[in-house]
C-alpha positions as semicolon CSV with decimal commas, in nm:
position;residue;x (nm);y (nm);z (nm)
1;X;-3,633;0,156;0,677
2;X;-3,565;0,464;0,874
3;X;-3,358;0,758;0,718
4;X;-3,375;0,977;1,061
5;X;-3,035;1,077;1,155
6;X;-2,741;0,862;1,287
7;X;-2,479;0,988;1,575
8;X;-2,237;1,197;1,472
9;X;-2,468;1,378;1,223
10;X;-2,491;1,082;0,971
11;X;-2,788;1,081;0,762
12;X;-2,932;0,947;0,427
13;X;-2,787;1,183;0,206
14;X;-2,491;1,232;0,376
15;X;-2,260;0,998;0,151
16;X;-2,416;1,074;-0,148
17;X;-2,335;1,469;-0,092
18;X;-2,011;1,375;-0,017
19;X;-1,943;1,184;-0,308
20;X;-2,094;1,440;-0,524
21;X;-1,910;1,684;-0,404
22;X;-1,572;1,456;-0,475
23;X;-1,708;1,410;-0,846
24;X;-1,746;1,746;-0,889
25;X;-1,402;1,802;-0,736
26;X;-1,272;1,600;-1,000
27;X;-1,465;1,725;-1,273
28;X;-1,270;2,074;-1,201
29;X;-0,993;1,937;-1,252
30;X;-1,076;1,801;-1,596
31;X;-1,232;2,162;-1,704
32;X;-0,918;2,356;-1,546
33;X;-0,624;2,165;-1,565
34;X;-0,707;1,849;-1,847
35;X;-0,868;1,555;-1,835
36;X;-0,499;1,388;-1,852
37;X;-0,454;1,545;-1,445
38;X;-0,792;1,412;-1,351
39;X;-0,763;1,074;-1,485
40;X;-0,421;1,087;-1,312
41;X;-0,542;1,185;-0,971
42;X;-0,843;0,965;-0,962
43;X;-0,630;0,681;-1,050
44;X;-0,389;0,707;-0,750
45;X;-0,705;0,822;-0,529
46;X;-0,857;0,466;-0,629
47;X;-0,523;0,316;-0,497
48;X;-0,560;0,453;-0,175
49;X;-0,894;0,378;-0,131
50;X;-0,793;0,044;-0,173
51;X;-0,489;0,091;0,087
52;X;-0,691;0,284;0,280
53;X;-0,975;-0,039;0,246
54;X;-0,721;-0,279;0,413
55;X;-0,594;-0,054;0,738
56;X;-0,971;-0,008;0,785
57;X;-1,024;-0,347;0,809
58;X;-0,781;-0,381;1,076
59;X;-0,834;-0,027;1,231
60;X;-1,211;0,040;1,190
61;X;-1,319;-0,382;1,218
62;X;-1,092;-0,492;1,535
63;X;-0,893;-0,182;1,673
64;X;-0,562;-0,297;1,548
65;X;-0,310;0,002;1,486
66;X;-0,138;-0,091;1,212
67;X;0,190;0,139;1,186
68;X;0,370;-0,030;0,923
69;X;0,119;-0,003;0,590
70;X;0,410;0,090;0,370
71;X;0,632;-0,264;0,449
72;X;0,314;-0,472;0,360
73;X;0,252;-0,241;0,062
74;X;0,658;-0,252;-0,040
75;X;0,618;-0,645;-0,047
76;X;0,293;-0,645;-0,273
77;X;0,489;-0,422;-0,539
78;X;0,748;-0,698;-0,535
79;X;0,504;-0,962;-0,650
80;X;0,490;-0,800;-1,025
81;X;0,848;-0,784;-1,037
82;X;0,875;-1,164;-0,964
83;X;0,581;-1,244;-1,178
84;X;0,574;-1,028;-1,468
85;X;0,944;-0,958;-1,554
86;X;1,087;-1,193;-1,808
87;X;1,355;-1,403;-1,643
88;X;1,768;-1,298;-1,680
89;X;1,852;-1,551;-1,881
90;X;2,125;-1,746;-1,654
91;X;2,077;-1,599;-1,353
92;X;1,892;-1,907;-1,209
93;X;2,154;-2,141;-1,344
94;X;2,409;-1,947;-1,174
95;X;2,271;-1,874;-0,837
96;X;1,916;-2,011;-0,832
97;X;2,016;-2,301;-0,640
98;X;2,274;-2,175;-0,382
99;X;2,005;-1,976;-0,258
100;X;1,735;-2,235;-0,203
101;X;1,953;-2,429;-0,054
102;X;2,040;-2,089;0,189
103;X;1,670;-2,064;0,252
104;X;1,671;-2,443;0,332
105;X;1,912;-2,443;0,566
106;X;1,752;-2,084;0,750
107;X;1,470;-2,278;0,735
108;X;1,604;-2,591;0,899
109;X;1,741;-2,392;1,187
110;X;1,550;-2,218;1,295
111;X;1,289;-2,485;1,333
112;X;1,550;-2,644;1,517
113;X;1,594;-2,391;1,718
114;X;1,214;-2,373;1,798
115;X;1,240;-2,769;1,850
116;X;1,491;-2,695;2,128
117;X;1,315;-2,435;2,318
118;X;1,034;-2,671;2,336
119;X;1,163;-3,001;2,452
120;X;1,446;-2,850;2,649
121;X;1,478;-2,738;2,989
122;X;1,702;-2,491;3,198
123;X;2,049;-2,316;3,085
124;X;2,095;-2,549;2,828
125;X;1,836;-2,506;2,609
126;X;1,929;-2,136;2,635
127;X;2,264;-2,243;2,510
128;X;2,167;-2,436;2,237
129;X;1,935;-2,229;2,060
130;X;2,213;-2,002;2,025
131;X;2,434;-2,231;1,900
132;X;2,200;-2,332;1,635
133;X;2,121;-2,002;1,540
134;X;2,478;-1,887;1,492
135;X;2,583;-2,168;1,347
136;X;2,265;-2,142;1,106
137;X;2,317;-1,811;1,025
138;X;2,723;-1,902;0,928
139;X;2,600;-2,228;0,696
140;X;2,311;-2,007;0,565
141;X;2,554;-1,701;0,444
142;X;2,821;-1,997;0,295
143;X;2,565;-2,069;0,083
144;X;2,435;-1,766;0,022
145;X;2,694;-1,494;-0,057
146;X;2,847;-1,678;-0,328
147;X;2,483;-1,738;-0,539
148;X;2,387;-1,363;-0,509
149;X;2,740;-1,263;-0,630
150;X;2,660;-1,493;-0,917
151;X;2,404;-1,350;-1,025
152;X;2,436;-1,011;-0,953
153;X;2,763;-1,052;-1,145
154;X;2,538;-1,132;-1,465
155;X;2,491;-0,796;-1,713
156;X;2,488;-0,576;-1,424
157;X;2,415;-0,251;-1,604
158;X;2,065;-0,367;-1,696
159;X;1,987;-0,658;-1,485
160;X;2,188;-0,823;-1,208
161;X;1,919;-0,987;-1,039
162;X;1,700;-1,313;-1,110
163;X;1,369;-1,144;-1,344
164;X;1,056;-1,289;-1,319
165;X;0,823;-1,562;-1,481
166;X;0,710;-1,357;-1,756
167;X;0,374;-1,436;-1,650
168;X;0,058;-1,198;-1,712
169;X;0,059;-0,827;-1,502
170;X;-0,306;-0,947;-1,375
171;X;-0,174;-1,283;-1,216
172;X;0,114;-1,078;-1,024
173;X;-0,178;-0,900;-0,815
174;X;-0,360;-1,149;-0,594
175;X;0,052;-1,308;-0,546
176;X;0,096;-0,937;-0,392
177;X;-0,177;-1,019;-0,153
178;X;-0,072;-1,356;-0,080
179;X;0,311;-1,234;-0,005
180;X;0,147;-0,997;0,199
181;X;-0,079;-1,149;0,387
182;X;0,223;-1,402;0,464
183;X;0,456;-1,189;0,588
184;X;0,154;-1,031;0,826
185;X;0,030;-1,373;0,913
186;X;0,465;-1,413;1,060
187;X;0,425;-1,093;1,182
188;X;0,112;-1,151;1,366
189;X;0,246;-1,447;1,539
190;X;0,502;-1,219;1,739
191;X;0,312;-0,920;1,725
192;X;-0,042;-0,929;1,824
193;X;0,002;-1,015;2,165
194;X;0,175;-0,694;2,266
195;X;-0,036;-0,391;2,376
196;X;-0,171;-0,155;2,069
197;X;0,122;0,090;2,142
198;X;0,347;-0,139;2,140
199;X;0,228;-0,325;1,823
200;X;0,214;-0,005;1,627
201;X;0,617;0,061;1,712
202;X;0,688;-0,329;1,641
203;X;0,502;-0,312;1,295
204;X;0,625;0,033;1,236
205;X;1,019;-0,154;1,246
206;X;0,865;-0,449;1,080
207;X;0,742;-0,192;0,781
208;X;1,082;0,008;0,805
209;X;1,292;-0,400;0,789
210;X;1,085;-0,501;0,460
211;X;1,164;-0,155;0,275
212;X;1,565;-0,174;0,359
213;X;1,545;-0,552;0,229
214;X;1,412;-0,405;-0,120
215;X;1,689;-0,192;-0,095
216;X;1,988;-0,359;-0,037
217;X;1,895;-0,714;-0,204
218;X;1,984;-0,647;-0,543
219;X;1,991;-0,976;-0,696
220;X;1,567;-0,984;-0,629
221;X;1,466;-0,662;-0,745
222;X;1,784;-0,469;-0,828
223;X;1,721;-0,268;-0,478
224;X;1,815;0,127;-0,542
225;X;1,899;0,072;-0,887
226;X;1,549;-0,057;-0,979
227;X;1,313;-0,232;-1,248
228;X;1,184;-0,029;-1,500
229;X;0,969;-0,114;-1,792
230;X;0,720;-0,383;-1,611
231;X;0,450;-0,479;-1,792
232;X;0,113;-0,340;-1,822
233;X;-0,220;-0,576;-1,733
234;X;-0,484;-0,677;-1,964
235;X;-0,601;-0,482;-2,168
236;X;-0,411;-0,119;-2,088
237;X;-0,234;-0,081;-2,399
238;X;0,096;0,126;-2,455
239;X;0,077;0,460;-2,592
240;X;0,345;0,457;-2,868
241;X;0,146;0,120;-3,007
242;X;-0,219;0,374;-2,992
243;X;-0,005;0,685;-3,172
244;X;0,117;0,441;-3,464
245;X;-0,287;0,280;-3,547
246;X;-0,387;0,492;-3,817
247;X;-0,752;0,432;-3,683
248;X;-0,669;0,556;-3,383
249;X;-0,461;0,851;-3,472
250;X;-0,783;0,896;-3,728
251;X;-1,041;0,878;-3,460
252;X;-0,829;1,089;-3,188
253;X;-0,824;1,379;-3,483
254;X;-1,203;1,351;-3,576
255;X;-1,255;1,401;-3,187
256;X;-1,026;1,752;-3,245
257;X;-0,784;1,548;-2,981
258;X;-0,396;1,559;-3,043
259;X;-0,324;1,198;-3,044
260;X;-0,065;1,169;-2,822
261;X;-0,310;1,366;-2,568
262;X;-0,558;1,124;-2,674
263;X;-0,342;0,781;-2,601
264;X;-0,268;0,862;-2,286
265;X;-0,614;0,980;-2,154
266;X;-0,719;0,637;-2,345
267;X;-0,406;0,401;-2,125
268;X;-0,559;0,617;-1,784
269;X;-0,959;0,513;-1,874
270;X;-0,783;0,153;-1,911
271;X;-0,638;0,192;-1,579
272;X;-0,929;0,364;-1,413
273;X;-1,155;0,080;-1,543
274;X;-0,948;-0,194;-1,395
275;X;-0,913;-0,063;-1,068
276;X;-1,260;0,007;-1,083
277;X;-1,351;-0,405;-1,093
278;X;-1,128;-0,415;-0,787
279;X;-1,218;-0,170;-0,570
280;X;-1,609;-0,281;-0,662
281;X;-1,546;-0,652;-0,534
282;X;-1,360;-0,539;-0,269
283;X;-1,655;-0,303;-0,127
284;X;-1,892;-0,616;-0,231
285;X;-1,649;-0,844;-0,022
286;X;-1,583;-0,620;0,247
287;X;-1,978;-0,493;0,299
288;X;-2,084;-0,852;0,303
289;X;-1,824;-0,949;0,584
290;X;-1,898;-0,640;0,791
291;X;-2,241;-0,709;0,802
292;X;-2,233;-1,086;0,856
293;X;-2,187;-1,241;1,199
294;X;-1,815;-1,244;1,170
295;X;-1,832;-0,893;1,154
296;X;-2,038;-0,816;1,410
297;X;-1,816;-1,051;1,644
298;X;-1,504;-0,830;1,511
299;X;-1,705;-0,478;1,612
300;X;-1,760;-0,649;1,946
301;X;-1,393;-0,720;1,966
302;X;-1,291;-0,434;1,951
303;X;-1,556;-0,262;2,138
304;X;-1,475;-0,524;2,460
305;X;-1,190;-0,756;2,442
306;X;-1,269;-0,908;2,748
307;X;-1,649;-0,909;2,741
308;X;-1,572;-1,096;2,375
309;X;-1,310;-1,309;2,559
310;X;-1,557;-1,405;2,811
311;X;-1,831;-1,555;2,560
312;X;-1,576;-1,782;2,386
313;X;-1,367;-1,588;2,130
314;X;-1,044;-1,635;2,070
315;X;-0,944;-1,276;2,066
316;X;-0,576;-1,318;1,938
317;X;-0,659;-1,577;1,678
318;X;-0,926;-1,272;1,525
319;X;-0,668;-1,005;1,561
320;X;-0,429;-1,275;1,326
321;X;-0,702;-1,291;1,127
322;X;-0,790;-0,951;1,062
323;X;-0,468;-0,835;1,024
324;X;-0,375;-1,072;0,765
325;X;-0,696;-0,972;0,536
326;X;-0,597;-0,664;0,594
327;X;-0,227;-0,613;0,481
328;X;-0,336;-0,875;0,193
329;X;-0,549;-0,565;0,089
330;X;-0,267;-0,351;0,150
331;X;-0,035;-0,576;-0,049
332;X;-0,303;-0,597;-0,353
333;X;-0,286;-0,216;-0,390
334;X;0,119;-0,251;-0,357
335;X;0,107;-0,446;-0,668
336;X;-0,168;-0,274;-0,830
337;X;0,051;0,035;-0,784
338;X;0,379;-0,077;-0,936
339;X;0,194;-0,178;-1,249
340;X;0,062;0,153;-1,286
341;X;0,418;0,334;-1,234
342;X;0,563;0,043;-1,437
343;X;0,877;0,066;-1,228
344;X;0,973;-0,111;-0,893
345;X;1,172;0,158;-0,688
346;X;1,222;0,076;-0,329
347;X;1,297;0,422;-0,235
348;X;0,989;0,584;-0,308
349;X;0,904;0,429;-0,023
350;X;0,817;0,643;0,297
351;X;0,662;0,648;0,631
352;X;0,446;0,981;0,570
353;X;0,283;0,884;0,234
354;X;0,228;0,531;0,271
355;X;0,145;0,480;0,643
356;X;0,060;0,839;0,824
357;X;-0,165;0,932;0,468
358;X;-0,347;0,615;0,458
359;X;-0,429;0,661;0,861
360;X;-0,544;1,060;0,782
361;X;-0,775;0,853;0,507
362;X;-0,934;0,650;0,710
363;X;-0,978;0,889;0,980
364;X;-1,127;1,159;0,749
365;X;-1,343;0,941;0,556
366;X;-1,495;0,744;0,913
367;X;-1,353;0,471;1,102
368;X;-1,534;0,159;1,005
369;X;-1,690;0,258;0,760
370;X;-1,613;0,113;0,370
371;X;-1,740;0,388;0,187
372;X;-1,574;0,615;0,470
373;X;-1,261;0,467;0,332
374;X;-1,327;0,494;-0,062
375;X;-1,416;0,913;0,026
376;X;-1,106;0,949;0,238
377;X;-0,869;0,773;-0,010
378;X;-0,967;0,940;-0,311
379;X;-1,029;1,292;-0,107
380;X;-0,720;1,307;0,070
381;X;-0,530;1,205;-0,190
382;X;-0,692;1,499;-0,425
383;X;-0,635;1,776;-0,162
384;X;-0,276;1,646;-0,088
385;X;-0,168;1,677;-0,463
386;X;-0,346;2,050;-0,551
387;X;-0,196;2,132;-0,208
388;X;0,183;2,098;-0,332
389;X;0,057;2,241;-0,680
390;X;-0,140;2,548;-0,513
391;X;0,134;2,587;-0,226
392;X;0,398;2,823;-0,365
393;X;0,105;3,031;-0,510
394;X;-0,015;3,055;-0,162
395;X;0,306;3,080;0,018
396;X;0,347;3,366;-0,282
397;X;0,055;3,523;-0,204
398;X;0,075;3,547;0,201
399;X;0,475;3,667;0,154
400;X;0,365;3,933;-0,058
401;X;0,316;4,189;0,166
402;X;0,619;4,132;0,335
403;X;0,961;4,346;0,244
404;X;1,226;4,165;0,109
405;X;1,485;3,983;0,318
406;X;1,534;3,665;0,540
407;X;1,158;3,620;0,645
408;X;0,988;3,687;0,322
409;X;1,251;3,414;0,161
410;X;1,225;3,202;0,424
411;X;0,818;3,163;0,337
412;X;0,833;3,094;0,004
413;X;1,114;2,848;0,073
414;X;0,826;2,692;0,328
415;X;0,652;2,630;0,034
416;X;0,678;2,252;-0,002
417;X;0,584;2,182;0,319
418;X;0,197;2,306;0,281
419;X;0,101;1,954;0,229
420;X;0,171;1,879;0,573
421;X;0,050;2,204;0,651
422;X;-0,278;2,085;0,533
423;X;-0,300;1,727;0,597
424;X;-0,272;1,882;0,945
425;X;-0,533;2,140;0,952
426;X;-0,833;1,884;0,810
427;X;-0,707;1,626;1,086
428;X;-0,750;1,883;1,321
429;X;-1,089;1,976;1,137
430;X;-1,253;1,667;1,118
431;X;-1,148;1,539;1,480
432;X;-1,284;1,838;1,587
433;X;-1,631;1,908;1,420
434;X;-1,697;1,551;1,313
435;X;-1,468;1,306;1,488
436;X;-1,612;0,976;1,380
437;X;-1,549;1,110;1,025
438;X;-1,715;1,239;0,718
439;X;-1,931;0,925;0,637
440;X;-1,968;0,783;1,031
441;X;-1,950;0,427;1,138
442;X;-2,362;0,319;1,169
């Protein structure tokens, strides 16, 4: 096979140096700030990759701009909440079934209402979907109101919403996906046909619609109050359980570790080796469908719509596709990340880490490219925490020879804004000097 080089200055070495470079990036870290700030970083940097993984699929594979990452991620951090949680004991007795009977009837209108528009003609039918609806929407919030008060009503303090299953942390991730990929495969449906400008606003509102719905609906995850203490997968174990083994403590002390040092650098090489698995059969996964004839008919998709439309594919039914896999991607991270925090909390939520970030990924590490994706993620995500740890140095260091008063303050007040700063300038950067990204598309 030939290793001469690819457009855009791609070669054979290129990703290797480039993920050298990131290992020795993190390495640093280990030598100059601990090995507990390494862990940490490469951790979340895994995360993204795997965030980063899914808008790929629908960026770099078929073109889709996806602007609302963060509402498909929101809804995958749900799924550990509902699965994981033990259940509030009555809640479900009390309110459980006034609200599936709410969903019912939502459920049973607006199907009716779909049954009308399709089997009636002129101003009438007009008429009567709107009827339905608002009558619907009355029935559904009879029903409705009085359940969540119910159980919202029940130890409020601590709980106030319905728990979980108490099922396994590990099961809770692929039921992130799937709540993902459902609420993208609804989304799709009314989305895909519009034009991509038009599709990133609608999915940006979509994104922006799920997040206020994990705010306000306390009695499913407790909304801006939150749900803390969620439990950890197989096998990351706790670090108060490692600091009382005496063969642990024992160990950690032989090592000339402080223990408590020591059981939390063990819990983050638990973590790192789960997400690990993951991210491994989702490059394995991901590889094998780019390469396969689906994903070359996806690459000509997006390279022609209408030459693709011409020799028989049903563009809009890929784009569904696509865009599904994708945010199910997106929504396995979501739930991959709450288990790591170990808290659900629906404000954390926002546009410019969870959507504009995970685009800068992708775009730095190379559209359509996997392994683009992996670098990006776990780059971007390095330089954008040292960047708000080295910022008020810098911002120190450039005010320094300034004389005191309003300008000087006003720079080191600037401070926490070098991230963007930054995130900026290697857009910029990379657009510029390499823009089909660090590790090119072949």
């Amino acid at each position: 096979m030939s290793t001469t080089r690819q457009p855009g200055g791609s070669s054979a070495i290129r990703a290797p140096l480039f993920f050298a470079i990131m290992a020795v990036l993190i390495l640093f870290e280990g030598f100059s700030s601990g090995w507990n700030s390494a862990l940490g970083i490469l951790n979340m940097g895994l995360l993204s990759a795997i965030m980063a993984l899914g808008v790929n699929m629908q960026w770099g594979y078929a073109g889709l701009f996806n602007a609302g990452a963060m509402g498909f991620l929101a809804l995958g951090g749900l799924a550990p909440v509902l699965i994981s949680m033990p259940p509030t004991p009555g809640a479900f007795k009390a309110g459980g079934p006034g609200i599936m009977l709410a969903f019912f009837i939502a459920i049973v209108a607006v199907l009716a209402a779909v049954w009308i528009w399709r089997n009636l003609t002129g101003r009438l039918r007009g008429l009567a979907v709107t009827a339905v609806l608002i009558v619907g929407f009355f029935v559904y919030r009879w029903a409705f109101d009085p359940a969540v008060a119910a159980i919202e009503a029940i130890n409020p303090s601590a709980q106030g919403n319905l728990g979980g299953l108490g099922l396994p942390t590990l099961i809770s991730w692929p039921v992130g996906a799937v709540l993902a990929a459902g609420a993208a495969w609804l989304v799709g449906k009314t989305a895909l046909g519009l034009r991509s400008d038009y599709l990133a606003i609608a999915t940006l509102g979509i994104a922006e619609i799920l997040v206020a719905v994990l705010k306000n609906e306390q009695w499913l995850d407790r909304g801006v109050l939150n749900v803390n203490g969620i439990p950890r997968p197989w096998p990351v174990p706790y670090e108060i359980d490692l600091q009382n083994s005496p063969d642990f403590v024992a160990k950690a002390q032989s090592w000339g570790m402080d223990p408590q040092l020591a059981s939390t650098i063990t819990v983050k090489l638990a973590y790192l080796l789960l997400f690990v698995v993951v991210l491994a059969v989702l490059i394995w996964l991901t590889q094998k469908a780019l390469k396969s004839p689906w994903g070359r008919m996806m690459r000509a998709i997006r390279d022609n719509e209408i030459s693709a439309a011409a020799m028989g594919k049903n563009v809009t039914r890929r784009h569904l596709q696509i865009f599904v896999l994708g945010s199910a991607v997106i929504g396995l991270a979501g739930a991959m990340m709450i288990s790591l925090d170990g808290q659900m909390t629906p404000t954390s939520y926002n546009p410019l880490r969870y959507t504009f970030l995970i685009l800068v990924m992708v775009i730095v590490g190379g559209s359509g490219n996997n392994w683009g994706s992996i670098l990006g993620g776990v780059l971007i995500w390095y330089v954008w925490v040292k960047a708000g740890d080295w910022g008020p140095d810098i911002m120190a260091a450039l005010a320094s020879p300034f004389p005191e008063g309003g300008f000087k303050e006003h720079l080191i007040q600037s401070a926490p804004h070098m991230r963007m700063l930054v995130m900026g300038a290697i857009l910029l950067g990379v657009l510029r000097f390499s823009p089909r990204g660090l590790l090119p598309e072949k």
